[in-house]
C-alpha positions in Angstrom: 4.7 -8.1 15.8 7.0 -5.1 15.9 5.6 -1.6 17.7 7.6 1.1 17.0 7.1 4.0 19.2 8.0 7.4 20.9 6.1 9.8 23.2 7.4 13.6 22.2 6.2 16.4 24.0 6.5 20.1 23.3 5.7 23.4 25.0 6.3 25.4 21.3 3.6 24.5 19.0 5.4 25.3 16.2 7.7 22.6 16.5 7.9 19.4 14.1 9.1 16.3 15.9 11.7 14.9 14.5 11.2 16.2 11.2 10.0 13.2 9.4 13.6 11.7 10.0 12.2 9.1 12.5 10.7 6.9 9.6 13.7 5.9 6.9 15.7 5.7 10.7 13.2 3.0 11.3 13.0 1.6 8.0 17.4 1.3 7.8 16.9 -0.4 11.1 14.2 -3.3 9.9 16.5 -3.7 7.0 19.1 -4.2 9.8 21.2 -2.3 7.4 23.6 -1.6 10.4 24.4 -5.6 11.1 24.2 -5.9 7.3 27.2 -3.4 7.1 28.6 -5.2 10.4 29.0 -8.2 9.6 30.2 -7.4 5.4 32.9 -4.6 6.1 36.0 -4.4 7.5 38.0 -1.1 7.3 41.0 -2.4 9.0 42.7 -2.2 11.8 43.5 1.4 11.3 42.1 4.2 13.8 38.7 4.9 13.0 38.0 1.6 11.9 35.8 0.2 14.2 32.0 -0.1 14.4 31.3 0.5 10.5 27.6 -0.4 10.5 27.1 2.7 12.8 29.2 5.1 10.6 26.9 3.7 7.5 23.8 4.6 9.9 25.3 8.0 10.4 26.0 9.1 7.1 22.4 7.6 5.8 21.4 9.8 8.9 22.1 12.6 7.8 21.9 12.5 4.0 18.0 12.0 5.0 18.6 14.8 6.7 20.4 17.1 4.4 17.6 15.7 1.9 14.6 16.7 3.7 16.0 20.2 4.4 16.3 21.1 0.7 13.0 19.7 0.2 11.3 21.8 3.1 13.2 25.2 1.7 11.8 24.5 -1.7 7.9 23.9 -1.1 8.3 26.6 2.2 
């Protein structure tokens, strides 16, 4: 069995931790969507081309984030 945890503290009670982006993070990782892309894509051997299952965790990254902003603006 798999615990997932982090221990956040804050002095401003107004803050959100992580801004629910912690939980499709996690979920991309079960799906090991990183090796996945690892191990299926190569971009080369031009600059730039390394690592492409972290670049694929990036972007997902932040189009969760990107996401999730519009989303709070709207129901704020």
């Amino acid at each position: 069995m798999v615990h997932d945890q982090a221990v956040v503290v804050f002095d401003d009670e107004n803050v959100v931790a992580n801004a629910g982006v912690m939980a499709p993070t996690v979920l991309l990782d079960r799906l090991v969507a990183r090796d996945l892309v690892t191990e299926n894509v190569r971009l080369g051997e031009e600059p730039g081309a390394a690592n492409p299952g972290w670049k694929v965790m990036t972007i997902l990254s932040a189009d969760v984030r990107c996401r999730l902003h519009r989303w709070l603006r709207r129901v704020a």
